[in-house]
C-alpha positions, 0 to 999 in steps of 0.5 A: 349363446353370446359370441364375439369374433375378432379379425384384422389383426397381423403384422404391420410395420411401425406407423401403418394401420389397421383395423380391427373388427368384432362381430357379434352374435347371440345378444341384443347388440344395440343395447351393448356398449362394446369396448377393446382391450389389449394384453402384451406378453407378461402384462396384464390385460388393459382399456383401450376404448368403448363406445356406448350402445348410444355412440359414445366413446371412451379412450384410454388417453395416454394409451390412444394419443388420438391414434385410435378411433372405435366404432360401431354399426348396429346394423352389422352387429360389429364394431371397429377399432381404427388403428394408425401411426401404429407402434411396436409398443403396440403388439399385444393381442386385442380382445372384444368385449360387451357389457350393459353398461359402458362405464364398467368397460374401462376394467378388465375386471367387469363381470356380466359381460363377454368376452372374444377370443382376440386377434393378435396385432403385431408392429414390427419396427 
């Protein structure tokens, strides 16, 4: 059974950090490439980044600005979202996906993949 676990999310003030983390289990994480979504109240689930099973990332330009960093370790079966110069735009509950194919993570839409439960970040002004 295919699980993803999300941590380090809470609240922080505009223009701090955090880092967010996902373990997962039950796949062969090596091959997956992982990506991070997020899901503000009322608005639909959106890209933020992905990094192939190769180390390759994708962003969410406009969304990122150079604030976000994703990454992995293979050996931990986890993956990172860096977060700085957070802003209260930023609230949203941030989920953890897998998938095959990297190219399928930057929509919410992607089928075949998995899914965490999310981590709720909040960014107070």
């Amino acid at each position: 059974q295919v699980q993803l676990v999300e941590s380090g999310g809470g609240l922080v003030q505009a223009g701090g950090s955090l880092r967010l983390s996902c373990a997962a289990s039950g796949l062969t994480f090596n091959i997956y490439a992982m990506g991070w979504f997020r899901q503000a109240p009322g608005k639909e689930r959106e890209f933020v980044a992905a990094i192939s099973w190769t180390g390759s990332t994708i962003y969410d330009a406009d969304l990122v600005k150079g604030r976000f960093t994703v990454s992995r370790d293979n050996a931990k079966n986890t993956v990172y979202l860096q977060m700085n110069s957070l802003k209260p735009e930023d609230t949203a509950i941030y989920y953890c996906a897998a998938h095959e194919k990297v190219s399928l993570l930057r929509s919410a839409t992607f089928r075949d993949g998995y899914w965490g439960q999310g981590t709720q970040v909040t960014v107070s002004s």
